[in-house]
C-alpha positions as CSV (number, residue, x, y, z in Angstrom):
1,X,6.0,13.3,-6.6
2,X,7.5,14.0,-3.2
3,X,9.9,11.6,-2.0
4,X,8.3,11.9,1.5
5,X,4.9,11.3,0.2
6,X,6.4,8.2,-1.7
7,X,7.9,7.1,2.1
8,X,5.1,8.2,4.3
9,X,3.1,5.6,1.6
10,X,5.5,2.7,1.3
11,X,5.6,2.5,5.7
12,X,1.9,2.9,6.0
13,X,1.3,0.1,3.2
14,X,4.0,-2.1,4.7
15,X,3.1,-1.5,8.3
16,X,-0.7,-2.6,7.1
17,X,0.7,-6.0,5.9
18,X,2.8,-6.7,8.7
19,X,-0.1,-6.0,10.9
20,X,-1.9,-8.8,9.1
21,X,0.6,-11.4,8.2
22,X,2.9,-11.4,10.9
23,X,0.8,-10.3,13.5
24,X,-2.4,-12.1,12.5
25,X,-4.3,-9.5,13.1
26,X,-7.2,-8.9,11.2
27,X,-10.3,-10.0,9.0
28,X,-11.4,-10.8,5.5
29,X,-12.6,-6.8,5.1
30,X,-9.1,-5.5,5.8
31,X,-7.3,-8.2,4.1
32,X,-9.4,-6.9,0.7
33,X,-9.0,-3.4,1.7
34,X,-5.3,-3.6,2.4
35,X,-4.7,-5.5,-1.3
36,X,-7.0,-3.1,-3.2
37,X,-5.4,0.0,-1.5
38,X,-1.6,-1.7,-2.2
39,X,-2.9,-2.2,-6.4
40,X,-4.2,1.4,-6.2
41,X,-0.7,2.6,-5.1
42,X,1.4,0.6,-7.6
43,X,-1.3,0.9,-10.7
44,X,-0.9,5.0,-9.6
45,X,3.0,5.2,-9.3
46,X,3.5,3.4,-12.5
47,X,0.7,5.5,-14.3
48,X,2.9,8.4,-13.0
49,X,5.8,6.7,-14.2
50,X,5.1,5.8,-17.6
51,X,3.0,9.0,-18.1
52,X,6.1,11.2,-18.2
């Protein structure tokens, strides 16, 4: 995987959660969307990771 896909990811994902937590900005819709997307990334990176 490129390591500037893997950063581009991590900021997007992290900036998403900041947006929500610290800035309180938000609903219920984007909490779940935010968490499912986050599980999506982690489940796919350690597929990845333990496929080799």
């Amino acid at each position: 995987m490129s390591p500037i896909l893997i950063g581009v990811t991590i900021a997007a994902v992290g900036r998403s959660h900041y947006v929500l937590y610290v800035l309180k900005r938000g609903n219920l819709a984007s909490i779940v969307i935010t968490w499912l997307v986050t599980l999506f990334v982690i489940g796919f990176w350690s597929w990845h990771w333990l496929a080799k």
